[in-house]
The first five atom37 places (N, CA, C, CB, O) and aatype in JSON, in Angstrom:
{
  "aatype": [20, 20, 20, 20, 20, 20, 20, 20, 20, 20, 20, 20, 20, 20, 20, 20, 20, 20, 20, 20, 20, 20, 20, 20, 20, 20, 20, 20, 20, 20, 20, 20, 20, 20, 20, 20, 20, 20, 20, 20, 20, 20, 20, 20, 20, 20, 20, 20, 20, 20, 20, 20, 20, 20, 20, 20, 20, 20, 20, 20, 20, 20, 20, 20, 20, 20, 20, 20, 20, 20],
  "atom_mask": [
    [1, 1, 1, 1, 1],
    [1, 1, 1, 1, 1],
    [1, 1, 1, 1, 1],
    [1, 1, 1, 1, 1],
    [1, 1, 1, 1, 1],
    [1, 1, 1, 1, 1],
    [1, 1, 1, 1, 1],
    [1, 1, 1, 1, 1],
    [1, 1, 1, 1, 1],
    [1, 1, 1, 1, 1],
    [1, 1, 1, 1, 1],
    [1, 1, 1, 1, 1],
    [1, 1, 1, 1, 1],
    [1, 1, 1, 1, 1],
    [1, 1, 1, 1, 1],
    [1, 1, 1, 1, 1],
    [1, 1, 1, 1, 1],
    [1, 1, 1, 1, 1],
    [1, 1, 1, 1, 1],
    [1, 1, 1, 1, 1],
    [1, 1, 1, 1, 1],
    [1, 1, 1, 1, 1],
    [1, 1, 1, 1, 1],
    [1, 1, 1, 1, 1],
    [1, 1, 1, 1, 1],
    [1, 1, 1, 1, 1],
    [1, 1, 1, 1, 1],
    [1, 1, 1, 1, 1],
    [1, 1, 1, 1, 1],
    [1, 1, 1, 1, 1],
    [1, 1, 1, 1, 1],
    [1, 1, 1, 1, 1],
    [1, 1, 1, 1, 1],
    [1, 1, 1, 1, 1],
    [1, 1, 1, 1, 1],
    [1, 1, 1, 1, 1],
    [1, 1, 1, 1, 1],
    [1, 1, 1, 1, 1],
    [1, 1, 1, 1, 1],
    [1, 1, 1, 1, 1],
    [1, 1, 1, 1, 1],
    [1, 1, 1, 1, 1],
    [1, 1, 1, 1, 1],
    [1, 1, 1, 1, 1],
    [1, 1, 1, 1, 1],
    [1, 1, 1, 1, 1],
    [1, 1, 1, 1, 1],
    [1, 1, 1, 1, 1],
    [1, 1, 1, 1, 1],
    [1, 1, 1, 1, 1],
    [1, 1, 1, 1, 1],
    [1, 1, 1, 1, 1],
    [1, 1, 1, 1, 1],
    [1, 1, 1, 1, 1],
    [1, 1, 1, 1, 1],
    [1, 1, 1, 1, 1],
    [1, 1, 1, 1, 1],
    [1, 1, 1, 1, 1],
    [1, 1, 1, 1, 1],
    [1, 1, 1, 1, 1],
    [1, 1, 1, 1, 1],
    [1, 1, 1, 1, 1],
    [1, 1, 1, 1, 1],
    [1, 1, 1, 1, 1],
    [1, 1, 1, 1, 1],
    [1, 1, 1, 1, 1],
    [1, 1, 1, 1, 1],
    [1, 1, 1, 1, 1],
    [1, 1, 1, 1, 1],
    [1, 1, 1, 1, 1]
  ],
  "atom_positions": [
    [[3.95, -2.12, -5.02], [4.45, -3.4, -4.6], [4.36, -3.44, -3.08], [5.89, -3.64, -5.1], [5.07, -2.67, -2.44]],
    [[3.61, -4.21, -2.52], [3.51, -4.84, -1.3], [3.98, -5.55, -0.75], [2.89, -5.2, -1.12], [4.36, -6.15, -1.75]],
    [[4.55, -6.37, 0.4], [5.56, -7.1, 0.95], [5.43, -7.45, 2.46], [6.73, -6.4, 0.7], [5.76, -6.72, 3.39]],
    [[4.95, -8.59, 2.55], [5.04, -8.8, 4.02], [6.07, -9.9, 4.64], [3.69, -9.19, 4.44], [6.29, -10.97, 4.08]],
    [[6.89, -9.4, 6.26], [8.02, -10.01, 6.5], [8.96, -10.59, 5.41], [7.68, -10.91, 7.28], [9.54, -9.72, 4.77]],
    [[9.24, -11.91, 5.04], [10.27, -11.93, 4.88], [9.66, -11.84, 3.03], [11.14, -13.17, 5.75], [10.61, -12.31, 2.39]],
    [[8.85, -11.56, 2.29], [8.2, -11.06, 1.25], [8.6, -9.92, 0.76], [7.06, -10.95, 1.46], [8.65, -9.66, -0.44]],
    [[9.02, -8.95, 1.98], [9.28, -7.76, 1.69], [10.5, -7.38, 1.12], [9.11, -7.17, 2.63], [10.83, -6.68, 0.16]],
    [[11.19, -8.18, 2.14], [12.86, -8.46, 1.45], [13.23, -8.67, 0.18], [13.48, -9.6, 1.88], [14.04, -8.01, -0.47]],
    [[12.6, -9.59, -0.16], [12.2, -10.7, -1.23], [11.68, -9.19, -2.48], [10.5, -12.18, -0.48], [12.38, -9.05, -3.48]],
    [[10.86, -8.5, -2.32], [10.39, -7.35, -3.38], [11.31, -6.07, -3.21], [8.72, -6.87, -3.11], [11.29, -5.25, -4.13]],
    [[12.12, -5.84, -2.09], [12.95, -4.66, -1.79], [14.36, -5.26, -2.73], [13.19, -4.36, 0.15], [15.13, -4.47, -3.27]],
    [[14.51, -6.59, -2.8], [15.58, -7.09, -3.45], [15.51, -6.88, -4.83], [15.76, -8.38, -3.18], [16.44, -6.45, -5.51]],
    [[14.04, -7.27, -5.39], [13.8, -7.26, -6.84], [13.73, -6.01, -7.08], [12.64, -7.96, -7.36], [14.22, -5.74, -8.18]],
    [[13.24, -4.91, -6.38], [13.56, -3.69, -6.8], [14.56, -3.04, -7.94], [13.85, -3.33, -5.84], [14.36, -2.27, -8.88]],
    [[15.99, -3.84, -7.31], [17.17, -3.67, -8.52], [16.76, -4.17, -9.96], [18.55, -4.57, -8.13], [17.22, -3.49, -10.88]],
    [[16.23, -4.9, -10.2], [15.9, -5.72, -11.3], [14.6, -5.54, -12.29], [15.83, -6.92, -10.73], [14.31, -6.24, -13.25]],
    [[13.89, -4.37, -11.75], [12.56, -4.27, -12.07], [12.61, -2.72, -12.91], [11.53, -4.4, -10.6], [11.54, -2.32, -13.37]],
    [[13.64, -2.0, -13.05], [14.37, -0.69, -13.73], [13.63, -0.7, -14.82], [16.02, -0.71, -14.08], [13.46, 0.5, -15.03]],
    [[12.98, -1.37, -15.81], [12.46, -1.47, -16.98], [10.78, -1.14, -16.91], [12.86, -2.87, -17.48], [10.11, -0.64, -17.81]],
    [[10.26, -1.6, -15.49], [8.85, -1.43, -15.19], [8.51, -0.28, -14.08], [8.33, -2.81, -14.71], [7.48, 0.02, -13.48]],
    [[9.85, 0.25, -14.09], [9.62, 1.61, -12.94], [8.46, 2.47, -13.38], [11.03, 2.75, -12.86], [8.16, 3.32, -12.54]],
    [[7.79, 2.47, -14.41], [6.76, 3.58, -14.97], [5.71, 3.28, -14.34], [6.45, 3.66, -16.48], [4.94, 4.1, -13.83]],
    [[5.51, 1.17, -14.34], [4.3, 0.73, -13.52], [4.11, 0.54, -12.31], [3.93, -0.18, -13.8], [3.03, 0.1, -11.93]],
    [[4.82, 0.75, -11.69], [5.71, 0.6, -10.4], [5.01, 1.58, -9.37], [7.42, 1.04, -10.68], [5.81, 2.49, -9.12]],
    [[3.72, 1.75, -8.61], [3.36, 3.4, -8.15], [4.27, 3.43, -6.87], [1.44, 3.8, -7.71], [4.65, 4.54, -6.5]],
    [[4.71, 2.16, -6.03], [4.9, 2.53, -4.53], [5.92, 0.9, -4.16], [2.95, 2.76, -3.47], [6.08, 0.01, -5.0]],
    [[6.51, 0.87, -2.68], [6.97, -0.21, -2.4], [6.58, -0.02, -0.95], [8.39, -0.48, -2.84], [6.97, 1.08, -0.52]],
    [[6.22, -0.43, -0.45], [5.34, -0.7, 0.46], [5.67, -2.22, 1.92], [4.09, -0.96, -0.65], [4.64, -2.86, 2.14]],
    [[6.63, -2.58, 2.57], [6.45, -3.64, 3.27], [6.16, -3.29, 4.71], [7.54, -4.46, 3.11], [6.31, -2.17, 5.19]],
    [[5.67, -4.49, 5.42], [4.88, -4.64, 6.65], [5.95, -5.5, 7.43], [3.3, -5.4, 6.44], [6.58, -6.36, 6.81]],
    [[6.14, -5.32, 8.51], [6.92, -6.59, 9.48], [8.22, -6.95, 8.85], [5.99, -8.14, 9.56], [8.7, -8.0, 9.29]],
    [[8.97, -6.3, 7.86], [9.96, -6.93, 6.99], [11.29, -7.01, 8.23], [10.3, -5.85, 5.39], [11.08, -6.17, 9.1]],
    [[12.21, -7.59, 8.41], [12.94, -7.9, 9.31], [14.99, -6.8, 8.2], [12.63, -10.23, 9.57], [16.09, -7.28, 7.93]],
    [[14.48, -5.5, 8.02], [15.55, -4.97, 6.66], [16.81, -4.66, 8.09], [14.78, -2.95, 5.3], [18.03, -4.49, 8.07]],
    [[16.13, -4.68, 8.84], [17.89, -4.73, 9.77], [18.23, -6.04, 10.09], [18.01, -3.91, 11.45], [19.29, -6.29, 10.66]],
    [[17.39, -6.92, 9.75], [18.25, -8.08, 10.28], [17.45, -8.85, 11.32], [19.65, -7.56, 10.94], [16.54, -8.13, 11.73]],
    [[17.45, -10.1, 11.92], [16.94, -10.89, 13.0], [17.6, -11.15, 14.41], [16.76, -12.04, 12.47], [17.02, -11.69, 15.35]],
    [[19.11, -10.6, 14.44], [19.41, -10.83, 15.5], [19.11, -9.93, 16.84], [20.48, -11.03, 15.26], [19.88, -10.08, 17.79]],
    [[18.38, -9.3, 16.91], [17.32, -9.07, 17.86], [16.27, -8.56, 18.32], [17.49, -8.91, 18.33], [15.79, -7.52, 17.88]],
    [[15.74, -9.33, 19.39], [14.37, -9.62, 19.26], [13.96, -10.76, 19.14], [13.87, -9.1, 18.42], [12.82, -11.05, 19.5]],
    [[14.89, -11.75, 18.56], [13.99, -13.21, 17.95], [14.28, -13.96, 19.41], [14.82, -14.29, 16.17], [15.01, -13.59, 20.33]],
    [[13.35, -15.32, 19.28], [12.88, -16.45, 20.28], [14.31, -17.1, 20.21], [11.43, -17.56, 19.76], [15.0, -16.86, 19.22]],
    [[14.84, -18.0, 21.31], [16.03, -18.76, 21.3], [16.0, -19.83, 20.33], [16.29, -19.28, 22.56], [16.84, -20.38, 19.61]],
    [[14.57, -19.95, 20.58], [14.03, -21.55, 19.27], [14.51, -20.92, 18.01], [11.81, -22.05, 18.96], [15.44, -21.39, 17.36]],
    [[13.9, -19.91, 17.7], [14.08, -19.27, 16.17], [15.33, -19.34, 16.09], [13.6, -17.76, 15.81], [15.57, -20.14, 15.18]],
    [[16.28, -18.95, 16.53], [17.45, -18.34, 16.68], [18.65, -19.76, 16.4], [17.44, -17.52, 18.3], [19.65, -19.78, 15.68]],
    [[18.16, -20.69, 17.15], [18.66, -21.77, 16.77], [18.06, -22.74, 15.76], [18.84, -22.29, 17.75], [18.58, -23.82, 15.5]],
    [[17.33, -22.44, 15.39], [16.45, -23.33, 14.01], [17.13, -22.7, 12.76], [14.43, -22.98, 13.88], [17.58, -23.29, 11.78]],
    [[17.08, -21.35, 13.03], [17.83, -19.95, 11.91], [19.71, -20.79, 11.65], [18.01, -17.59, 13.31], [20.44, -20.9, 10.66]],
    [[19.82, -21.19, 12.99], [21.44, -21.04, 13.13], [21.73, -22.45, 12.3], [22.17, -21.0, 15.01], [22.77, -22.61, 11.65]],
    [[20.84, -23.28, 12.39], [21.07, -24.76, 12.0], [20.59, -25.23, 10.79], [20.52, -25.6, 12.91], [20.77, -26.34, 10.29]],
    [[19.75, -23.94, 10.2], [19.41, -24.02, 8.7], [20.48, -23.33, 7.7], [18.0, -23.31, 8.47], [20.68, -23.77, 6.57]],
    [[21.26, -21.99, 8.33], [22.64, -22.01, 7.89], [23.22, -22.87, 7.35], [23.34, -21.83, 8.61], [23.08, -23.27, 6.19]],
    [[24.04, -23.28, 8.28], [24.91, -24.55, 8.78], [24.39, -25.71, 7.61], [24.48, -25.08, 10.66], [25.01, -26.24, 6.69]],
    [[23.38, -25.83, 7.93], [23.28, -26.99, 6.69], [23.18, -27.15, 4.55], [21.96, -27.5, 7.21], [23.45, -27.87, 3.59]],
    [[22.31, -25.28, 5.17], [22.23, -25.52, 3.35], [22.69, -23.57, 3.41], [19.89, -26.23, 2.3], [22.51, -22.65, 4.21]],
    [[23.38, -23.78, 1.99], [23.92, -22.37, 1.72], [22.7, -21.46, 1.48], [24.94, -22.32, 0.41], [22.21, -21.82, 0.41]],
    [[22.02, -20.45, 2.0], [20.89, -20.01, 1.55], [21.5, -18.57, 2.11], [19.38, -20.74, 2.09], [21.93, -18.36, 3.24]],
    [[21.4, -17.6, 0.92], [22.27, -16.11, 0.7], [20.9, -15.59, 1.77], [22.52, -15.17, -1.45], [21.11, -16.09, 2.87]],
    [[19.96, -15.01, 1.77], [18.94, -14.8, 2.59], [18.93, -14.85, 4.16], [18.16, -15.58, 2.18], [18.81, -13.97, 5.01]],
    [[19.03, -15.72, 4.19], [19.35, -15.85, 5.67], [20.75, -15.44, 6.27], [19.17, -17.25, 6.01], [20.88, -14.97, 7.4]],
    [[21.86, -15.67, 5.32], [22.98, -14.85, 5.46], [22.88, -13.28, 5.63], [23.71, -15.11, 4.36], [23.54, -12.55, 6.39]],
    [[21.83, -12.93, 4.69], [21.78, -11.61, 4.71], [21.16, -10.99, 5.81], [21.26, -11.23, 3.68], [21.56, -9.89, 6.19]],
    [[19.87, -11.8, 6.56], [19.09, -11.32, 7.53], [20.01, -11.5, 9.0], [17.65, -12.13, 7.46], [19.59, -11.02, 10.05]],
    [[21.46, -12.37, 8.9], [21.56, -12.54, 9.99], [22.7, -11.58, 10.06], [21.61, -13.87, 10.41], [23.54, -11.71, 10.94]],
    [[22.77, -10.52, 9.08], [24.14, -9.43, 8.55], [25.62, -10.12, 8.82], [24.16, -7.76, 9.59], [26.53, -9.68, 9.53]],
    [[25.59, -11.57, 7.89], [26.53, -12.02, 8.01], [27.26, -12.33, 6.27], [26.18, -13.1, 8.99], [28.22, -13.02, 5.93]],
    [[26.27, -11.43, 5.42], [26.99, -11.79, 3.83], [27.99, -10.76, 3.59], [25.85, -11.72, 2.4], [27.8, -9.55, 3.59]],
    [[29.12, -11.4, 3.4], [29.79, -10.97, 2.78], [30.57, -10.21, 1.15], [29.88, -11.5, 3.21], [31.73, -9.78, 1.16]]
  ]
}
């Protein structure tokens, strides 16, 4: 399984869920994945586009990348 940026997350997550196909499973593999998180390093733009897509719609993901889920 392969995974790029926020893809990677996205297949490191399904990982839990995939217990039944672990036999077919050879490797997990991501590129650029952001697994500590976005708060730094990122552009002020990003940072506030990130902050205001929060804010508007509940999306667990971005909670998680910004290590703010509880």
């Amino acid at each position: 399984m392969v995974g790029h940026s926020m893809g990677g997350i996205i297949a490191r997550a399904a990982l839990a869920y995939l217990q039944d196909y672990s036999n077919q499973l050879g490797f997990y593999f991501s590129l650029s994945s952001p697994h500590l998180g976005y708060l730094n390093g990122v552009d002020l733009k990003i940072k506030a586009g990130l902050w205001f897509m929060r804010k508007t719609k509940k999306i667990l993901s971005l909670d998680q990348l910004a290590m703010e889920d509880r």
